[in-house]
C-alpha positions in Angstrom: -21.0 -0.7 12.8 -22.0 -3.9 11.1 -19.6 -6.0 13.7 -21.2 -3.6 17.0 -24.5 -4.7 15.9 -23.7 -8.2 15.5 -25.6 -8.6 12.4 -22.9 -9.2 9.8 -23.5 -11.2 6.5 -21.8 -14.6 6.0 -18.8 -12.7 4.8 -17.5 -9.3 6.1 -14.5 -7.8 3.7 -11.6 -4.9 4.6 -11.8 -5.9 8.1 -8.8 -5.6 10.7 -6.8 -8.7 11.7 -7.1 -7.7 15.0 -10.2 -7.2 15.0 -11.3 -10.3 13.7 -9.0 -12.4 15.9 -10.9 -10.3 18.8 -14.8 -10.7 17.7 -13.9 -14.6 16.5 -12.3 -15.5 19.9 -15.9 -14.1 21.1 -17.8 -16.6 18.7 -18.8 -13.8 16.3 -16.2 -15.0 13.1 -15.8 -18.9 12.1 -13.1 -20.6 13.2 -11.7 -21.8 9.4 -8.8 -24.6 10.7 -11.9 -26.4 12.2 -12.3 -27.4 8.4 -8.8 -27.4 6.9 -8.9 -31.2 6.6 -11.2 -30.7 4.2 -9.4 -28.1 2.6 -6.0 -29.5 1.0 -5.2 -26.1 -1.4 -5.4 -24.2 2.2 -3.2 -26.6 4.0 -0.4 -26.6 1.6 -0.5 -23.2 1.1 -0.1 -22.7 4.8 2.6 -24.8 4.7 4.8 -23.9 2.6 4.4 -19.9 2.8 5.6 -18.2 6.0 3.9 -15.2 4.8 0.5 -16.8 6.0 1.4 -17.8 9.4 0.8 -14.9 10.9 -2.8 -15.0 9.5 -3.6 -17.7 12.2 -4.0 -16.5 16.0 -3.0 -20.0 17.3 -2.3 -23.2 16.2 -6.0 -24.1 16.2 -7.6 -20.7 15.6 -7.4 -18.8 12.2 -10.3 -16.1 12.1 -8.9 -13.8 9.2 -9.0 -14.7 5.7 -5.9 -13.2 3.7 -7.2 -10.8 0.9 -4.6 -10.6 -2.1 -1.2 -11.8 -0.4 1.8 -10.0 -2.5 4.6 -11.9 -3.8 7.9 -9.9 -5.2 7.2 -11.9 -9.0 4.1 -9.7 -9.2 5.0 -5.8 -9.1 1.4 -4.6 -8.9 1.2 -7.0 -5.8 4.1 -6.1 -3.9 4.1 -2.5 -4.3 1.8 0.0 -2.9 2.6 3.7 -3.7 5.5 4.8 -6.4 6.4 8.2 -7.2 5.6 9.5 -10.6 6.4 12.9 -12.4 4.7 14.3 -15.5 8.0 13.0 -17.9 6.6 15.7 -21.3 6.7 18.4 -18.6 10.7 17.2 -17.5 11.7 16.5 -21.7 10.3 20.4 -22.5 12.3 22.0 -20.2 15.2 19.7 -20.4 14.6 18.4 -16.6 15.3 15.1 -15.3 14.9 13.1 -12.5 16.3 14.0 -9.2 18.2 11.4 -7.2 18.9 13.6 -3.9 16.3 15.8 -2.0 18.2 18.6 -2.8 17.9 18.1 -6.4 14.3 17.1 -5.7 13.4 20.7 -3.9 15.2 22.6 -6.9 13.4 20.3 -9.2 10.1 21.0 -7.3 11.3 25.1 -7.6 12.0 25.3 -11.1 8.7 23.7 -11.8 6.8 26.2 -9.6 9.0 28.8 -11.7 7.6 27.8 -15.0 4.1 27.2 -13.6 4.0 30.4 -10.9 0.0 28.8 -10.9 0.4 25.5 -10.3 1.4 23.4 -7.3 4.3 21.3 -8.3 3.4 18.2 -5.6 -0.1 17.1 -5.8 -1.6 14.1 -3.8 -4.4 12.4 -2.5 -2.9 9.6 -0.4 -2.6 11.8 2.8 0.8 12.3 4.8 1.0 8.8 6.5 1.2 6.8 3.2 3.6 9.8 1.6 5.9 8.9 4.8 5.4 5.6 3.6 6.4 5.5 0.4 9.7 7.9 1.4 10.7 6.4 4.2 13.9 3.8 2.4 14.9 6.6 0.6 15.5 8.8 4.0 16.8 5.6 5.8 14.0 4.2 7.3 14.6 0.8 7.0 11.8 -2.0 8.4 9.4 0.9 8.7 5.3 0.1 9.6 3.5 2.9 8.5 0.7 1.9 10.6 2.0 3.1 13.7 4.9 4.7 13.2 7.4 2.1 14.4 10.6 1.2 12.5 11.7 -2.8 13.4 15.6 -2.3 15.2 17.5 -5.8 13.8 20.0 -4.9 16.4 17.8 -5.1 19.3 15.2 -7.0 17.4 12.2 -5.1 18.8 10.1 -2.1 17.3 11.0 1.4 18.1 9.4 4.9 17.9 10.2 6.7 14.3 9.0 9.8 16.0 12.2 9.9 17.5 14.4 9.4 14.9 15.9 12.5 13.0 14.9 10.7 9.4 11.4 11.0 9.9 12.0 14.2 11.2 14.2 15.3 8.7 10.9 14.1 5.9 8.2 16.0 8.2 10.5 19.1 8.0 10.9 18.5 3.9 7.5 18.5 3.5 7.1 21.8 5.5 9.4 23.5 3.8 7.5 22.4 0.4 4.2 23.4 1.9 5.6 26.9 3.2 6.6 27.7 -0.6 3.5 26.2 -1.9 5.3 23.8 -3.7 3.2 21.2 -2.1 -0.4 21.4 -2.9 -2.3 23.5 0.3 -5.2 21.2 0.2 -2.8 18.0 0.1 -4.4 17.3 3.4 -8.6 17.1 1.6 -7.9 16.2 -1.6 -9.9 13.4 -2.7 -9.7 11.2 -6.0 -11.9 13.3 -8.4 -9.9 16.6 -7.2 -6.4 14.8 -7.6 -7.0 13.5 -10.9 -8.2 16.8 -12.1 -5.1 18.5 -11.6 -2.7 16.1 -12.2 -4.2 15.9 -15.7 -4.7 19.4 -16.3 -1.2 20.9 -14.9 -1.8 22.4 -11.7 0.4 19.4 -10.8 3.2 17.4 -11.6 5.0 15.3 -9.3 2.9 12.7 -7.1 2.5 9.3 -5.2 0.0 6.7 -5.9 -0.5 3.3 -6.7 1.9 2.1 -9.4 -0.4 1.4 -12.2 -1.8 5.3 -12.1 1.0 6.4 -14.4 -1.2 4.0 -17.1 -4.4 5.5 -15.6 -3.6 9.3 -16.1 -1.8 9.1 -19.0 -4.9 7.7 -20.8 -6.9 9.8 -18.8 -5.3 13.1 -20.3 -5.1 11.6 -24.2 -8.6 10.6 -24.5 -8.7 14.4 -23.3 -7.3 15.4 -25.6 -3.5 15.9 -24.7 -1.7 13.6 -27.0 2.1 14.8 -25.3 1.0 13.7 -22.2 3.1 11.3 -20.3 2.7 10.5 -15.9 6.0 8.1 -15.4 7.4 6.7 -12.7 10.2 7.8 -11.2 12.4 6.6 -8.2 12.3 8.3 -5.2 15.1 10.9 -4.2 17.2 9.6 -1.3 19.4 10.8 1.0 23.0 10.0 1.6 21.7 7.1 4.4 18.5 6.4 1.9 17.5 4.6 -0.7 16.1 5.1 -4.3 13.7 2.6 -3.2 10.3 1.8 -1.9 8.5 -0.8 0.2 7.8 -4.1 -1.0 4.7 -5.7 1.3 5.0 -8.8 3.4 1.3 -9.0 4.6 -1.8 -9.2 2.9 -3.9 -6.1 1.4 -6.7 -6.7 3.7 -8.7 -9.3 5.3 -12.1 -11.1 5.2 -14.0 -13.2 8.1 -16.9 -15.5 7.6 -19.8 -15.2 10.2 -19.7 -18.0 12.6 -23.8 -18.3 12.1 -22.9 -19.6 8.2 -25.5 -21.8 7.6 -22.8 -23.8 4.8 -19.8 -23.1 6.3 -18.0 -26.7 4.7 -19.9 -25.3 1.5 -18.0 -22.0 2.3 -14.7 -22.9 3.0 -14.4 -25.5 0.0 -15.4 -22.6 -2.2 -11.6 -20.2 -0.6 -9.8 -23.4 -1.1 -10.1 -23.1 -4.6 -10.7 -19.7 -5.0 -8.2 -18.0 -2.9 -5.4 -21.1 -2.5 -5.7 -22.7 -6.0 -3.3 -22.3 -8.4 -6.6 -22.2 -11.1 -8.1 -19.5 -8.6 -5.3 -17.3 -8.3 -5.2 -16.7 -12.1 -9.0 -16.3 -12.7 -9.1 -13.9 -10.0 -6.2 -11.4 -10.8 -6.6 -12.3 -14.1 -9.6 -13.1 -15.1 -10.4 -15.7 -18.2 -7.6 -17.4 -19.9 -7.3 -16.4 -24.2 -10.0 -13.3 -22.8 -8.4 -10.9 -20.7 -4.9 -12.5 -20.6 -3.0 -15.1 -22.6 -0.3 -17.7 -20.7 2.9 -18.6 -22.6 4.4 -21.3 -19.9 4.3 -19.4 -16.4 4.8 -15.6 -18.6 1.3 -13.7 -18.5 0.3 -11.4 -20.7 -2.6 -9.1 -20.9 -5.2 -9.0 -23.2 -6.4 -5.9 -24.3 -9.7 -4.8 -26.2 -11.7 -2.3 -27.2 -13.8 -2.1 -24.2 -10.1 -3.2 -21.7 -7.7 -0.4 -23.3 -5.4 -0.8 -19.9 -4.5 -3.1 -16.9 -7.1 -0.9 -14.7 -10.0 -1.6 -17.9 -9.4 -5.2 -17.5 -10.1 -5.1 -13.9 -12.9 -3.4 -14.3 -14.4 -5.2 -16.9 -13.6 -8.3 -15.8 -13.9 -8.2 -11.8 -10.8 -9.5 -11.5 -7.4 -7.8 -9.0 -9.5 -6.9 -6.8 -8.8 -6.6 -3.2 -11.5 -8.8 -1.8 -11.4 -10.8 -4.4 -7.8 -12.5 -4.5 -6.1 -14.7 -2.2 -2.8 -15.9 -3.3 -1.5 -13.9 -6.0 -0.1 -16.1 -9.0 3.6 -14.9 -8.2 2.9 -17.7 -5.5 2.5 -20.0 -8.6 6.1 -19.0 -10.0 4.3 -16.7 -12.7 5.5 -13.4 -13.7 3.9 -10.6 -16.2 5.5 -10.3 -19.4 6.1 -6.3 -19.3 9.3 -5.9 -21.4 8.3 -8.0 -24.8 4.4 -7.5 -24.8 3.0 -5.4 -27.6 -0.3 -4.5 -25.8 1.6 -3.2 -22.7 1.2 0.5 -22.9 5.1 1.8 -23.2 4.2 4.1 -19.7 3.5 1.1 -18.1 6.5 -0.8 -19.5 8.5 2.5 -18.1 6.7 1.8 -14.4 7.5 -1.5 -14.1 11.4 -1.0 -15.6 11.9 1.9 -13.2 10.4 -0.4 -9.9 11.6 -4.3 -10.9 14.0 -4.6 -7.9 13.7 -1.7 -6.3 12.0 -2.4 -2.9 13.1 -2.9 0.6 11.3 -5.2 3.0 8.5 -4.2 4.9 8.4 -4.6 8.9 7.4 -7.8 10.7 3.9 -8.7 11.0 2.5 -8.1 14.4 -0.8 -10.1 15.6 -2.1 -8.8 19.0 -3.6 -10.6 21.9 -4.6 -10.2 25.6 -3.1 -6.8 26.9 -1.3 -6.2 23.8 -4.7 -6.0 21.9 -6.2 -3.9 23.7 -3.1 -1.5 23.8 -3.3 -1.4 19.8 -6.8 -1.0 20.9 -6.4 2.6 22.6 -4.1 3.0 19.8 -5.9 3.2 17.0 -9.3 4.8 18.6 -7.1 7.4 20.7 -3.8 8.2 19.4 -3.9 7.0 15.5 -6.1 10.1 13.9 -4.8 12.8 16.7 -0.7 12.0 15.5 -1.7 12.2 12.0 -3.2 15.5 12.7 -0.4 16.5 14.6 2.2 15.7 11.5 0.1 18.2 9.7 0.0 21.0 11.9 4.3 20.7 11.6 3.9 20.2 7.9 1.2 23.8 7.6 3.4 25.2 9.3 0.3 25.7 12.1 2.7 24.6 15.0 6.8 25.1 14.7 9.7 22.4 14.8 11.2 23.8 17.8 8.1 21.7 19.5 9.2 17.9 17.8 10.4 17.3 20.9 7.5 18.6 23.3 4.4 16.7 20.6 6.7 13.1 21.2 6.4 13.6 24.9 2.5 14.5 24.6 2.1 11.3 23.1 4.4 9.2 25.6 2.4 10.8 28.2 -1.1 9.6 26.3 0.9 5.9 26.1 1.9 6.0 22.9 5.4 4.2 24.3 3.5 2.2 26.4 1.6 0.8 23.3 5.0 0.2 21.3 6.2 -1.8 24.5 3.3 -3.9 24.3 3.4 -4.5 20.6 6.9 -6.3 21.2 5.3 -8.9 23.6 3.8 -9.7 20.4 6.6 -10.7 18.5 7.3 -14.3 17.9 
């Protein structure tokens, strides 16, 4: 609304890349290389990291400013969603983790079984980023959750997932859990405030969310009350062509733009250099103020916890620091890690988390930037097709339209250009 109106402040946050490679060919965002001379933090950075060069549009024109750019040396960085179990739950009735989707379902059944009230699978991330997170560990390898494409090495173009019987084979997993109402019914509305509710009090147990929640909800329950409580991590089942792994992300979290009516755009941009491509603004801004919030021991960081910061989330709160418009570089770009294994003030759950996840990603797909007729293709994509297939994945998963029609809902989309749009997208490649 803000961009339509053309009334945006100096600086716009969460913004497509797209869409601010679109409005600043217009003249609406600020061209940022017109000052990189003056900006030696940038230029190196740009130089040295290929994760950054598909941030620019063209070798003159860079309209989107790269919010919190992951790097493997930082976990929290690299990974969005894990998937986590209630581990007190598993060690009092002698359960453990599964490894295969079969084991995973019985898991899920003997659960329901001991809890006929509960729903074993609770969520609040919606189906598209649950596909996400699953898709190594049902063999879908270079997959881009955004449209549904997996990236082909042997033909090095993007294909439909749509089509392929691994996504399928998930969509139909997830129905069968929903028909037994061993996936929450209202997986589909469930916000924040409703999640967190049950997966503290027990009318859940396994989930997917952001990798430092097992942290989150396990102090969530104890100041509660519940001192057994325990939300670990766990890796994700996989199939015999899958993987007991997850994503690790090549592109940045989101993206800023800076109004092209700035009235101190130099002022601006000399202000990112440091902030977002600095090796002293990387750490202040995931981690906030050295021998305060975190303590440095060569290029191991530790946090710092208080009595008002009792876990990583505290400290981020407290500080203003990890925050998604906010970073630019993380400091894995910097060669520092997070001491997770020796420090005392590291919560053991989160210890866990980050012992069960060191290693165990898969890369993400290539980064596409549109232009021309390819834009607007991704265009009619996401105001046409985007929501409707989501909705449609949903009516499969409730059981609200049957499998027998996979076939017939891929050709409704074809017919609506979804192919069309995946066609265009590999102009794009470079």
């Amino acid at each position: 609304m803000a961009i339509a109106s053309q009334t945006i402040p100096d600086i716009i946050n969460s913004v497509d890349i797209n869409t601010l490679n679109d409005m600043g060919s217009k003249g609406m965002f600020l061209n940022m290389w017109d000052y990189i001379d003056k900006m030696p933090e940038t230029k190196k950075a740009f130089d040295t990291y290929a994760e950054l060069k598909p941030n620019k549009l063209s070798d003159d024109k860079w309209f989107a400013l790269p919010s919190k750019v992951p790097h493997p040396n930082i976990l929290k960085s690299a990974i969005d969603f894990t998937t986590m179990i209630r581990g007190d739950v598993l060690k009092k009735h002698n359960l453990e983790h599964p490894k295969t989707y079969d084991e995973f379902y019985a898991l899920l059944k003997e659960l329901k079984k001991s809890y006929p009230q509960s729903y074993p699978w609770v969520t609040r991330i919606k189906t598209d980023n649950m596909i996400f997170t699953l898709a190594p560990s049902v063999g879908l390898n270079y997959y881009d959750g955004s449209d549904y494409t997996i990236w082909d090495e042997s033909s090095n173009k993007f294909v439909t997932a749509l089509d392929n019987d691994n996504f399928k084979f998930l969509v139909d997993f997830m129905r069968k859990c929903y028909e037994e109402k061993l996936l929450d019914q209202e997986y589909a509305i469930c916000d924040t405030t409703q999640w967190e509710n049950k997966i503290v009090s027990g009318q859940g147990f396994f989930s997917i969310d952001y990798l430092i929640r097992t942290e989150t909800m396990t102090n969530a329950a104890k100041a509660g009350g519940n001192n057994e409580y325990v939300l670990e991590s766990m890796l994700p089942p996989a199939t015999t062509n899958g993987q007991q792994k997850v994503i690790g992300k090549n592109v940045p979290v989101s993206y800023q733009g800076i109004s092209a009516k700035a009235k101190s755009p130099e002022r601006l941009m000399e202000v990112y250099d440091w902030w977002f491509f600095s090796e002293e603004g990387s750490l202040v801004s995931f981690f906030g103020q050295e021998d305060e919030s975190f303590v440095k021991n060569g290029k191991e960081i530790s946090y710092k916890y208080s009595d008002g910061a009792k876990s990583i989330t505290d400290i981020a709160s407290k500080y203003g620091t990890d925050y998604y418009g906010f970073v630019g570089l993380v400091p894995g770009f910097f060669d520092y890690t997070i001491n997770f294994k020796d420090d005392p003030s590291i919560a053991d759950v989160t210890k866990q988390t980050y012992a069960t996840y060191e290693g165990q990603t898969v890369p993400s797909a290539p980064a596409v930037v549109y232009t021309g007729d390819a834009m607007n293709e991704r265009k009619n994509y996401v105001a046409n097709m985007k929501v409707a297939l989501l909705g449609e994945l949903d009516k499969f998963i409730m059981g609200k339209r049957p499998m027998s029609e996979w076939d017939k809902f891929i050709g409704e989309f074809n017919a609506q250009g979804y192919d069309k749009y995946i066609e265009s997208k590999n102009t794009m490649l470079k």
